[in-house]
C-alpha positions as CSV (number, residue, x, y, z in Angstrom):
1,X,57.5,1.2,27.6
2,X,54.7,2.8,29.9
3,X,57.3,6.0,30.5
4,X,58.0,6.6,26.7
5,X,54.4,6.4,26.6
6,X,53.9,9.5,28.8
7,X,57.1,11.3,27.2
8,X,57.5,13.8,24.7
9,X,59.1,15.5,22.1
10,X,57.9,17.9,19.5
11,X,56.5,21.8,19.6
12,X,57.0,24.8,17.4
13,X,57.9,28.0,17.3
14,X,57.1,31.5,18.2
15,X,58.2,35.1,17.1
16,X,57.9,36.4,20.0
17,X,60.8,36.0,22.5
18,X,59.4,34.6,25.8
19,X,60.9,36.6,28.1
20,X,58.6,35.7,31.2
21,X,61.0,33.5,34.2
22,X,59.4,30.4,35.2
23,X,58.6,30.4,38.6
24,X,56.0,28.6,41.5
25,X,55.9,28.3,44.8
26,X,57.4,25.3,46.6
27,X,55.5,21.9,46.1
28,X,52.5,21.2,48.7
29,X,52.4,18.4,51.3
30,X,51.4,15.2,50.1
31,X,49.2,13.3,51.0
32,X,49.5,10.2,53.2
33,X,53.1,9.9,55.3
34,X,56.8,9.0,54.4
35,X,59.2,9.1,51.1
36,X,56.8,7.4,48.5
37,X,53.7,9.9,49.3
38,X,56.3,12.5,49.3
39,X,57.6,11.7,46.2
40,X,54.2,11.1,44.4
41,X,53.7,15.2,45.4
42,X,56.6,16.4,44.3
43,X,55.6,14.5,40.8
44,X,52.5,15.8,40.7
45,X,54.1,19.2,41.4
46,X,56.4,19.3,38.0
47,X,53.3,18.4,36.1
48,X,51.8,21.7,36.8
49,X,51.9,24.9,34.3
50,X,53.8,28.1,36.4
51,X,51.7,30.4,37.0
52,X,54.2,32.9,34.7
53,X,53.8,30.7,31.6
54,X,51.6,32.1,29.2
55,X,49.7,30.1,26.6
56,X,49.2,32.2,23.9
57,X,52.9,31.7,22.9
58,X,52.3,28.0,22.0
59,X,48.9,28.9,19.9
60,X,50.8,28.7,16.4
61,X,52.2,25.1,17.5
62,X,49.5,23.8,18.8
63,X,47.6,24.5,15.7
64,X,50.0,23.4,13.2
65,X,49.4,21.0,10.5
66,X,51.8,19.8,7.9
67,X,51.3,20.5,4.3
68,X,48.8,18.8,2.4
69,X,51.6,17.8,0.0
70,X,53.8,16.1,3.1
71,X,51.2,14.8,4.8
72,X,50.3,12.5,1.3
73,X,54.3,12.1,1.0
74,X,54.5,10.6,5.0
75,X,51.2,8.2,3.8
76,X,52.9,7.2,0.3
77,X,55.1,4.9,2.3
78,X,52.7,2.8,3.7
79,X,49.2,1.8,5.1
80,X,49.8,2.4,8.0
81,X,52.1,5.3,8.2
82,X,50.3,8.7,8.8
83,X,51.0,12.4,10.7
84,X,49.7,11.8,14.2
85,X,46.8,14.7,15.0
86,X,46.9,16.5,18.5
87,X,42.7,16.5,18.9
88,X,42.4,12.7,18.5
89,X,45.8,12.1,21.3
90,X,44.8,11.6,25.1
91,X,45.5,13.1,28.1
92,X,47.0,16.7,29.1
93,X,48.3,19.2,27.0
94,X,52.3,19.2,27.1
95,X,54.0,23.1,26.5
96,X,57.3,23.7,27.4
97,X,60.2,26.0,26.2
98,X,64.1,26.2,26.2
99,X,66.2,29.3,24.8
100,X,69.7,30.3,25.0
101,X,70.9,34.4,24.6
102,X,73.8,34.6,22.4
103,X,75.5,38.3,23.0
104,X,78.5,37.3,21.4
105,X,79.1,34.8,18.2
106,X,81.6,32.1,18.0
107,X,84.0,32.0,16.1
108,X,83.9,29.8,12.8
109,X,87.4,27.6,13.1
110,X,87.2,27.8,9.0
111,X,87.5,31.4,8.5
112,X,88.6,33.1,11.8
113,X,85.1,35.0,11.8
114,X,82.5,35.2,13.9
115,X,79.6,32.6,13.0
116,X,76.7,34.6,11.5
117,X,73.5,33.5,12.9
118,X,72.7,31.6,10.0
119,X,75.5,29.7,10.5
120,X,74.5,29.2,14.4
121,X,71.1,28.0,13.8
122,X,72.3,25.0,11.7
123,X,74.8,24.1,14.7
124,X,72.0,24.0,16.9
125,X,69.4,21.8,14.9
126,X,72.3,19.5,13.8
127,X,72.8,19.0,17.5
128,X,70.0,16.6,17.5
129,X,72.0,14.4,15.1
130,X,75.2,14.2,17.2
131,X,74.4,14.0,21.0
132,X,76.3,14.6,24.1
133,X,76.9,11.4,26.6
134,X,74.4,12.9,28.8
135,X,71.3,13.5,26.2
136,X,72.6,9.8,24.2
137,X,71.5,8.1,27.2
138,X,68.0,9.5,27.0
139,X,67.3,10.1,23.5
140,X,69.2,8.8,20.0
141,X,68.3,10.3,17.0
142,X,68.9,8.4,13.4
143,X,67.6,7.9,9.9
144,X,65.0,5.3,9.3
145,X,66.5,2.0,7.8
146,X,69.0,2.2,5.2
147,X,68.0,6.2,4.7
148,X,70.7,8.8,5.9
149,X,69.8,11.2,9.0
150,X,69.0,14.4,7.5
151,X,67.6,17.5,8.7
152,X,65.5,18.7,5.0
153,X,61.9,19.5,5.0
154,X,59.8,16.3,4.6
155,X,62.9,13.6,5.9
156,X,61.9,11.2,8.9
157,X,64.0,10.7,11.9
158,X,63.7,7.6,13.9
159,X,64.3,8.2,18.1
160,X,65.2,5.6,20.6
161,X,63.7,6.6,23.9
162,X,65.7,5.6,27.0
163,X,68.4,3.3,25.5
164,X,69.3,3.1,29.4
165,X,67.0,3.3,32.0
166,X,65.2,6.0,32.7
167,X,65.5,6.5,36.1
168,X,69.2,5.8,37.5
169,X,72.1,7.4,39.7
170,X,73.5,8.9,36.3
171,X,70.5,10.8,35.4
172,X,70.0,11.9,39.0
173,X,74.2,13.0,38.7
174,X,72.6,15.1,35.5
175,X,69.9,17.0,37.5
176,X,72.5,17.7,39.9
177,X,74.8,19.4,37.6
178,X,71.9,21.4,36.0
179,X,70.7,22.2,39.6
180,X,74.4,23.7,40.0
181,X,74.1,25.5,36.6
182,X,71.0,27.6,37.7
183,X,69.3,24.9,35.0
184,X,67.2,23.3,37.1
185,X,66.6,24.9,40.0
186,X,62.8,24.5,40.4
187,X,61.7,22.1,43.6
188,X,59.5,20.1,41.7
189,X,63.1,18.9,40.4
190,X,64.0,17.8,43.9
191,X,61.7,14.7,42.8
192,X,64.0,13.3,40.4
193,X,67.0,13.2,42.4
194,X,65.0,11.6,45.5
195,X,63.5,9.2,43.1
196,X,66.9,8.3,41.7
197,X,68.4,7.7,45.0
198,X,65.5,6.0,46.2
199,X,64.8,3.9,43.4
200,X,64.9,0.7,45.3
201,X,62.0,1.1,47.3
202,X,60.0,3.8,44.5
203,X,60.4,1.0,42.1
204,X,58.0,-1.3,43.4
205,X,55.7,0.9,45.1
206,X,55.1,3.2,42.9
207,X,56.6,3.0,39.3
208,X,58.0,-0.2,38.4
209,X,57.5,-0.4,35.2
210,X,60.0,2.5,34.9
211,X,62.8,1.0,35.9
212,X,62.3,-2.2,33.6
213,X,61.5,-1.5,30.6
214,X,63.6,-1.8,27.5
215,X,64.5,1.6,24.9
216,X,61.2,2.3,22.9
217,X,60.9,4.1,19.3
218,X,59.0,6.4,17.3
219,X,59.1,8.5,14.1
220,X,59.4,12.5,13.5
221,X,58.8,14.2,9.8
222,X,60.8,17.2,9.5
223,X,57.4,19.0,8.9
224,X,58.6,22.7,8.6
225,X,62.1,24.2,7.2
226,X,62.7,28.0,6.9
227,X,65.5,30.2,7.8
228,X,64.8,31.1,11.1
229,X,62.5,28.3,12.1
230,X,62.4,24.5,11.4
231,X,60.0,22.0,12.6
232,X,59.0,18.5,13.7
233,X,55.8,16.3,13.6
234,X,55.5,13.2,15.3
235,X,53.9,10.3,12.9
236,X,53.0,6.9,12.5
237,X,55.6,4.7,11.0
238,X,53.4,0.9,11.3
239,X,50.5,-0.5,12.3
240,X,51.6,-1.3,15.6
241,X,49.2,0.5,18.7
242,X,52.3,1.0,20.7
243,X,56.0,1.9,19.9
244,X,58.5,-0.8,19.7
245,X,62.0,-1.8,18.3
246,X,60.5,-3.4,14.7
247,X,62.5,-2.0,12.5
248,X,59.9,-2.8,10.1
249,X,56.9,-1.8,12.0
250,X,58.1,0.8,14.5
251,X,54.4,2.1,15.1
252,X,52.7,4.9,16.9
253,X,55.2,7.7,18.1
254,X,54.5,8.3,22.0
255,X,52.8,11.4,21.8
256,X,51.3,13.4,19.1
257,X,52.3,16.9,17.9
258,X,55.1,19.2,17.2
259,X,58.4,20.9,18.1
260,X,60.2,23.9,16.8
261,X,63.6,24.9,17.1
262,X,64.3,28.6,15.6
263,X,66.0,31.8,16.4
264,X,65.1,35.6,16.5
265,X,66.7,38.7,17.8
266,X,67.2,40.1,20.9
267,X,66.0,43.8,21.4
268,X,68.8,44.3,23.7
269,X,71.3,42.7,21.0
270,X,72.4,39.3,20.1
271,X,69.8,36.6,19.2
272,X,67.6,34.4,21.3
273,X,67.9,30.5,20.2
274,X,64.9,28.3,21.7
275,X,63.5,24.7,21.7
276,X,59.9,24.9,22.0
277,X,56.9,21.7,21.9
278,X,53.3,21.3,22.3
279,X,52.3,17.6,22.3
280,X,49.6,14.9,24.0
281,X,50.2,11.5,24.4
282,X,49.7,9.3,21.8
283,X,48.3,6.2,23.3
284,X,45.1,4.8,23.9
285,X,45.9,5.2,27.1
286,X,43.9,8.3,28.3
287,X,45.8,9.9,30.6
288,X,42.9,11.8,33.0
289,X,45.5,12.4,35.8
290,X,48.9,13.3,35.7
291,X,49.9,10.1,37.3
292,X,53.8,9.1,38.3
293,X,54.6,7.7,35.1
294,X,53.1,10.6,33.3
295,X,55.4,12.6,35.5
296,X,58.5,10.3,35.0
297,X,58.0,10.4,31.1
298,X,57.3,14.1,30.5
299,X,60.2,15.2,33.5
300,X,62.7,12.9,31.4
301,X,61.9,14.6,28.1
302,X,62.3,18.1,29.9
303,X,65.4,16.9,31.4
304,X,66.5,15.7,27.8
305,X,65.8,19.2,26.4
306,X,67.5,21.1,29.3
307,X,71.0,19.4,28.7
308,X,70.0,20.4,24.5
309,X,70.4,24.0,25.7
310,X,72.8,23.9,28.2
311,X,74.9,21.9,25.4
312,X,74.6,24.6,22.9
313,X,75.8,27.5,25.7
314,X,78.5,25.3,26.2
315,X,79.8,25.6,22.4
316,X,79.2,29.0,22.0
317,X,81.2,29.8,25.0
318,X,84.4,27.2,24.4
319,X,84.4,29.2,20.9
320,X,85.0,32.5,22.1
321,X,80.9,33.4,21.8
322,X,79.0,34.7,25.2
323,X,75.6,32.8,25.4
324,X,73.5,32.1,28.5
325,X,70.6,29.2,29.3
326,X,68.1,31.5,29.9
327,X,64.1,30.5,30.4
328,X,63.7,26.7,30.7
329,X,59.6,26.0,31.2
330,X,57.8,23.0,30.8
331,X,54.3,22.3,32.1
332,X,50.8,20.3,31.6
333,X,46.9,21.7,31.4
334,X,44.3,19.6,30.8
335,X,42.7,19.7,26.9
336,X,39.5,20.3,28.2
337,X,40.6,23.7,30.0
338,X,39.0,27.3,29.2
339,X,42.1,28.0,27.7
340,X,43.0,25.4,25.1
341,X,40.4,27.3,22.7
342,X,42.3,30.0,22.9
343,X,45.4,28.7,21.7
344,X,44.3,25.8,19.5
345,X,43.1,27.6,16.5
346,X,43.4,25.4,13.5
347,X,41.3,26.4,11.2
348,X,43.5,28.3,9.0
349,X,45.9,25.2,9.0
350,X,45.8,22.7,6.0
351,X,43.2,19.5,6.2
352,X,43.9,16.2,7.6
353,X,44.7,13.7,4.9
């Protein structure tokens, strides 16, 4: 439970293509001696925002707000059930950002033509809805009760977080085949894969709770639908303070914010298709340090996101398309940093209902 709590999901969209690569310099020392202080660095290490990420691209999702009109709809259906704000979440401020270059369009099996990108951006949000093996065992995405999964504006998903544990051999065997991809080729990733291997001993020195717990859930609205953009916002389904399986009373979401997932063009040709969130945890757990569980959670949900991408490259290419994972960021800044003012602007957003 303590890692969903940490974990992620949901940011929005720019227009501008992000065409900066991540980048860093290899993780410092840690402090202390031997594999669990060296581990606990390299955690610390994936938390940080690269230097080459710039903030001003996540300004528009940081600021979002539903309509007032969905906002009311989302409350109609309970008490308890309400759009979770950013301001009033805890902890760090979670960017990150996933795109793919298409230079070639696959081919639509129905028509012998090549998809228009229309046509692509629909594959790529309905891949939430039908997961590869890799991304099932890390996040599931449904409809709520007895309510179809669907991707209009103003439907609510329901996500399982972790339905297997979190930290295992298999998900270290998924780093290692993004790592061979060019995917995930940072060393703050080298983390994961030691903690994997090591889990043993990292298990009860240092994160426990990770390797215990059972799969958590939370609610999304689909807050935002337009042609080239559509959008999620993480809500309150119950009056439970934390997450859980209760059907009937699922609760807070883990984190608070949104995600986008959209598509533009390329000045070079072809079209860019991205993944992008801003979110804080949910939790009244205030997250003042970026602690191993914190790192756990948010690397999990970047890992999750990663394998989205890399899964879409992977259609487009076994359909006769071209398409490339290109930039693959995700980082943390505190809320109370210079920055944040700069890029959480909503006063030009609709009012909290």
């Amino acid at each position: 439970m303590l890692v969903a709590l940490a974990c992620l999901l949901f940011p929005l969209a720019s227009t501008t293509v992000i065409a900066q690569e991540a980048g860093g310099a290899p993780p410092p020392a840690a402090e202390g001696a031997g594999p669990i202080a060296e581990l606990v660095g390299l955690m610390r290490k994936s938390l940080e925002v690269p230097p080459s990420m710039k903030l001003d691209y996540w300004g528009k999702l940081c600021s979002f707000r539903p309509s007032v009109e969905l906002q009311e709809s989302v409350k109609a259906r309970g008490d308890e059930w309400a759009v979770h704000r950013i301001e009033d979440a805890g902890g760090p401020l979670s960017l990150d950002y996933y795109s793919v270059h298409v230079t070639k369009a696959p081919l639509d099996p129905a028509t012998g033509r090549a998809m228009t990108p229309e046509q692509l951006f629909a594959k790529f949000r309905e891949q939430l809805l039908t997961p590869s093996p890799g991304r099932a065992d890390i996040l599931q995405f449904s409809g709520i009760g007895a309510e179809p999964a669907t991707l209009s504006a103003g439907s609510i998903l329901r996500i399982k977080f972790f339905p297997k544990p979190a930290m295992s051999p298999g998900v270290a065997a998924l780093v290692r085949k993004l790592k061979a991809m060019g995917v995930c080729n940072e060393p703050s990733w080298d983390w994961m894969v030691k903690a994997c291997e090591q889990s043993a001993t990292v298990a009860r020195d240092t994160v426990e709770a990770a390797y215990r717990m059972e799969a958590d859930e939370g609610n999304v609205v689909v807050s935002q639908a337009s042609s080239k953009e559509w959008r999620l916002s993480t809500i309150r389904a119950g009056a439970a303070r934390f997450a859980g399986t209760d059907e009937a009373n699922v609760g807070a979401h883990p984190v608070s914010g949104n995600r986008a997932f959209g598509y533009d063009k390329l000045n070079q040709g072809g079209h860019v298709f991205y993944v992008m969130g801003a979110d804080r945890v949910t939790r009244t757990l205030k997250l003042k340090t970026l602690d191993p569980v914190a790192a756990i959670g948010f690397t999990i949900a970047d890992l999750y996101w990663r394998l989205f991408v890399v899964d879409f490259a992977q259609f487009v290419n076994a359909k006769g398309g071209a398409a490339e994972v290109k930039l693959t960021v995700s980082g943390r800044i505190p809320w109370n940093d210079e920055q944040v003012p700069e890029i959480y602007k909503p006063a030009n957003e609709p009012a909290w209902k």
